[in-house]
C-alpha positions as CSV (number, residue, x, y, z in Angstrom):
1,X,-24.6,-2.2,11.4
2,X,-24.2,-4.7,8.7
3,X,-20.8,-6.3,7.9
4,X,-20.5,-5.1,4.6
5,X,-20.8,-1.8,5.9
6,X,-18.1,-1.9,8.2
7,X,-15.7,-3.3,5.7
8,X,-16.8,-0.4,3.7
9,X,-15.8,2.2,6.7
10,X,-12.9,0.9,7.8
11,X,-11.9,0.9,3.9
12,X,-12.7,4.3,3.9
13,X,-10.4,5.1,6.7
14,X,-7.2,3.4,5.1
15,X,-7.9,4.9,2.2
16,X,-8.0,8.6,3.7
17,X,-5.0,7.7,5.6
18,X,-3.2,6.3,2.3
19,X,-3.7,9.3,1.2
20,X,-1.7,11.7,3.8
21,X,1.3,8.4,3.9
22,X,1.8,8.9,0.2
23,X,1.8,12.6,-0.2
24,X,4.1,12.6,3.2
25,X,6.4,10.2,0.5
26,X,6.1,12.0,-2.6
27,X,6.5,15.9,-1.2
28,X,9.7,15.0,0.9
29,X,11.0,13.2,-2.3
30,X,10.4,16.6,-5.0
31,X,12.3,18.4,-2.6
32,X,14.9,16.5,-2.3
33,X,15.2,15.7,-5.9
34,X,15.2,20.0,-6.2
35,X,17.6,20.6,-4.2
36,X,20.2,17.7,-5.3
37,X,19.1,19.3,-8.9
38,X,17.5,16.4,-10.4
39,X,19.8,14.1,-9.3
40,X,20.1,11.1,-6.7
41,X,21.6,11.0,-3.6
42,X,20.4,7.2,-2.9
43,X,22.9,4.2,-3.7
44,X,25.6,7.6,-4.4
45,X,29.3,6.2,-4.4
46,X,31.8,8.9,-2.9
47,X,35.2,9.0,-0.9
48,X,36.4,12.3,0.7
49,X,39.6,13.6,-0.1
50,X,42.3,16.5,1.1
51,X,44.5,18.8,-0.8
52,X,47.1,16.5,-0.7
53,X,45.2,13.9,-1.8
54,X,45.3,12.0,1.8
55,X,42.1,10.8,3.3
56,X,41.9,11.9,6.9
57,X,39.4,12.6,9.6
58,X,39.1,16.5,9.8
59,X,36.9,19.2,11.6
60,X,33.3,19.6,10.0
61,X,33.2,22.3,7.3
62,X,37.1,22.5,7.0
63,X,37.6,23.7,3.3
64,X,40.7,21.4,3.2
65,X,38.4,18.4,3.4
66,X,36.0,17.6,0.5
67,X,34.0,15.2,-0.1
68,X,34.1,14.3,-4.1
69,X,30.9,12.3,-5.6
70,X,32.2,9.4,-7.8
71,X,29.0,8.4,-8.9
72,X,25.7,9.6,-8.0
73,X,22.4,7.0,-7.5
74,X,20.4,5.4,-10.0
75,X,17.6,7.7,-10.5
76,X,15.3,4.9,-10.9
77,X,15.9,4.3,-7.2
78,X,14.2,7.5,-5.8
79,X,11.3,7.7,-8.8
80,X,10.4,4.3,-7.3
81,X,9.7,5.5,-4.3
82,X,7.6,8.6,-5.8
83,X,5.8,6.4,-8.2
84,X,4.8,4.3,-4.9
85,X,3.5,7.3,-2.8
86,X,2.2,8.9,-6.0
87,X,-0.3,5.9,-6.9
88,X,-1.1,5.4,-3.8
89,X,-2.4,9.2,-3.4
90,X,-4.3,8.9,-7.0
91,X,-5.5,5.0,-6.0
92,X,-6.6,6.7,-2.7
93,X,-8.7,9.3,-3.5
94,X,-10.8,7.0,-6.1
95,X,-11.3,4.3,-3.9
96,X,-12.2,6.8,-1.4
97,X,-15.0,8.5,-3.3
98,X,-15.9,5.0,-4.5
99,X,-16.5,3.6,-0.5
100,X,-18.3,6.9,0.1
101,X,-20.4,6.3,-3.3
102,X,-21.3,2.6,-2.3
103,X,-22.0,3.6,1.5
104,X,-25.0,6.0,0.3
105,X,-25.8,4.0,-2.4
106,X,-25.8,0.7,0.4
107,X,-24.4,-1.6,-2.3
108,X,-20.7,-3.0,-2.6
109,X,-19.0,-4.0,-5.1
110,X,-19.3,-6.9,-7.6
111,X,-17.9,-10.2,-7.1
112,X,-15.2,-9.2,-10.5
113,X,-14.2,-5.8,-9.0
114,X,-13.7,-6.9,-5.3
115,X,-11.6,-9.5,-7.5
116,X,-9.7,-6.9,-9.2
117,X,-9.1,-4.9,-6.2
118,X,-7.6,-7.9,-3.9
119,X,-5.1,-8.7,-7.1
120,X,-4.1,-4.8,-7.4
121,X,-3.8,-4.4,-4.0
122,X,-1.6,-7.6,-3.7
123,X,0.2,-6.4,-6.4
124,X,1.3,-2.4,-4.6
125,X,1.8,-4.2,-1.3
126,X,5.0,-6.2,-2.5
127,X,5.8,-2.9,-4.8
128,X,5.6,-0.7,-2.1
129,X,7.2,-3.2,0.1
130,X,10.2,-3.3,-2.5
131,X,10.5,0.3,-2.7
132,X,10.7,0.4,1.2
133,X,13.8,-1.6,0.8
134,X,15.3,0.1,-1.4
135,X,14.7,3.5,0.0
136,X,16.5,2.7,3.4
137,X,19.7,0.8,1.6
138,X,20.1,3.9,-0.4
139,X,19.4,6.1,3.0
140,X,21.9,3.6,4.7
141,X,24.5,3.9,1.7
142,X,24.5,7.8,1.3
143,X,24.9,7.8,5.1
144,X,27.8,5.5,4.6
145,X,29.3,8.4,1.9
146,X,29.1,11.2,4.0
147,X,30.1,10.3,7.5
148,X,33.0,8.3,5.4
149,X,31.8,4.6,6.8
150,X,31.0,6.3,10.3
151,X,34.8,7.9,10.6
152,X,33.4,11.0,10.4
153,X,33.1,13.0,14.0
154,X,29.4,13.5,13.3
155,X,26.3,11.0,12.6
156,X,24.1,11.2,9.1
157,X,21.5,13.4,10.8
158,X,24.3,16.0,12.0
159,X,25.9,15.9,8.4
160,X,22.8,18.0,7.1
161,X,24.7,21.1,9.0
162,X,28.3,20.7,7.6
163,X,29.1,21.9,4.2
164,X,30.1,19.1,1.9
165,X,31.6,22.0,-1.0
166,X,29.0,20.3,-3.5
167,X,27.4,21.7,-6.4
168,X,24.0,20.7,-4.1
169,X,21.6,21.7,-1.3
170,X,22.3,19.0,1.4
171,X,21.4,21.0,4.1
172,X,17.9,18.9,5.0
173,X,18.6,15.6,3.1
174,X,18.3,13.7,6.0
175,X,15.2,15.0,7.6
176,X,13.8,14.5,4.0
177,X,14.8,10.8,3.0
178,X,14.4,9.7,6.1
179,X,10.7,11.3,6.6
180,X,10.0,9.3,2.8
181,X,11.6,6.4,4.2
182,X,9.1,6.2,8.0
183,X,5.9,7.2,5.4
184,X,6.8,4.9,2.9
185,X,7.0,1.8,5.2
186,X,3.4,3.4,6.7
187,X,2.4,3.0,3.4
188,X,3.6,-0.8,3.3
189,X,1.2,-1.7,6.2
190,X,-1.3,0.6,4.7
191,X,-1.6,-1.9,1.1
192,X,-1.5,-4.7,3.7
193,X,-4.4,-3.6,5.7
194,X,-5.8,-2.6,2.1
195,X,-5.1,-6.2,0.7
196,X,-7.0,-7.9,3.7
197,X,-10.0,-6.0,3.9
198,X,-10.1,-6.2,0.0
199,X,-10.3,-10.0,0.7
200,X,-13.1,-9.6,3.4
201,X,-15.1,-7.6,1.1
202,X,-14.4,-10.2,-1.5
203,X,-15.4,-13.2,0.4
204,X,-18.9,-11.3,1.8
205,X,-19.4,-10.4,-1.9
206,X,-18.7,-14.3,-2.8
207,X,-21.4,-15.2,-0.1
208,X,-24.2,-13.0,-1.2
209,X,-23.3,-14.1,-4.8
210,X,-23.8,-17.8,-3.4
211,X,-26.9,-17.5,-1.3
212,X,-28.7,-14.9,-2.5
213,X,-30.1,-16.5,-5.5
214,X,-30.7,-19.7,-4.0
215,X,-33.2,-18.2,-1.5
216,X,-35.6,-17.2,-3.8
217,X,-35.1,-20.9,-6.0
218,X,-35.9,-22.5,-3.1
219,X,-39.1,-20.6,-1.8
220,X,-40.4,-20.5,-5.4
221,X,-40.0,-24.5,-5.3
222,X,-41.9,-24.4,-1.8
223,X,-44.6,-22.4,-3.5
224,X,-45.3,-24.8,-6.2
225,X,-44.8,-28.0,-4.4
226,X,-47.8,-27.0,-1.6
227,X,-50.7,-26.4,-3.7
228,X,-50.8,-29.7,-5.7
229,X,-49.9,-31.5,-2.8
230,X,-52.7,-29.8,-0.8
231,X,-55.2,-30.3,-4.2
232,X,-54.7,-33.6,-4.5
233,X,-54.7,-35.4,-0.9
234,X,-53.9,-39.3,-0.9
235,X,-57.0,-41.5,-0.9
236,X,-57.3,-43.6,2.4
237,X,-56.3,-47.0,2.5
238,X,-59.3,-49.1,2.4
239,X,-58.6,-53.0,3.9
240,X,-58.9,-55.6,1.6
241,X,-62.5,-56.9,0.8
242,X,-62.9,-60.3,2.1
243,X,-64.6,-62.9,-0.2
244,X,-66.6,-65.2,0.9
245,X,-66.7,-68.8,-1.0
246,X,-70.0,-70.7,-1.1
């Protein structure tokens, strides 16, 4: 198996894998964003508060205790993230069909496009990278809301089961951000793999470009060089005459 065609496989494989990491992003984040009603709970600025209007640590679901939303997150924060998993699912599936195209075809691509496609996947790797980030500080801040800066007798994971007497579904918020959040990293090393084999493919396309018409120059220039030289042999080289002086 040539080299070329293994770059094209294992491009094919990341790209099928890209695939499932960004719908495994985008599917957790629509549900999310249906039950919180459009809105976002990343980056969300809250404090709880009693009838009496004194902060304290009470049972889960005690109707006394409420927690009251001061602010909720940018939603530019969480249609990051879906943008992310969303072009990668689209970017996926063509890139896919394209490997598939060019391994029955046996060609790559050309020295421009395997250009293009190590800039764009440079490009998504420190996007996707960013939205990572910011996915698990907003993840880290809501959790901070809800457990009231871990005060609260219950972790972020157990808050999904106590009622926070919002206007919202936030009975699997956790086991969907933090789903986006694992898949969305996975998708982070995915555009890195992506980025080096694009490079590979790239430098083997750069090394056919270099050598592949020089090959032919130089037998053509073999070809005409050995028939006139062959045609036309060198004349021996005859001594001197001597002269003889009388």
């Amino acid at each position: 198996m040539e080299l070329d065609r293994r770059l094209l496989l294992a491009h094919c494989a990341v790209h099928a894998l890209s695939i499932a990491a960004g719908l495994l992003v985008v599917v957790p984040m629509a549900l999310n964003g249906s039950a919180f009603k459009g809105r976002c709970a990343l980056f969300s600025s809250g404090y709880w508060r009693t009838e009496d209007g004194i902060k304290l640590t009470d049972e889960p679901g005690d109707a006394s205790s409420q927690l009251m939303v001061h602010q909720w997150g940018p939603l530019a924060a969480c249609q990051f993230s879906t943008f992310v998993g969303i072009f990668t699912v689209l970017y996926g599936a063509a890139q896919g069909w394209r490997c598939l195209f060019y391994l029955h075809g046996r060609h790559d691509d050309t020295l421009f496009s395997s250009f293009l496609t190590v800039l764009l996947s440079v490009c998504m790797l420190f996007l996707s990278g960013g939205a990572s980030v910011l996915l698990s500080l907003g993840l880290a801040s809501w959790c901070d809301t809800v457990t009231d800066n871990n005060s609260r007798p219950y972790s972020c994971a157990e808050s999904q089961s106590v009622s926070f007497f919002l206007d919202v579904d936030t009975s699997s918020f956790y086991t969907e951000l933090s789903l986006a959040q694992a898949s969305l990293w996975f998708v982070t090393a995915l555009w890195f793999v992506q980025s080096l084999l694009a490079f590979l493919r790239l430098y083997h396309s750069h090394s056919q470009h270099i050598s592949g018409p020089c090959l032919p120059r130089e037998k053509e220039l073999l070809l005409e060089h050995s028939p006139s030289e062959s045609s036309t042999p060198t004349p021996p080289h005859l001594p001197p005459s001597s002269t003889i002086l009388v």
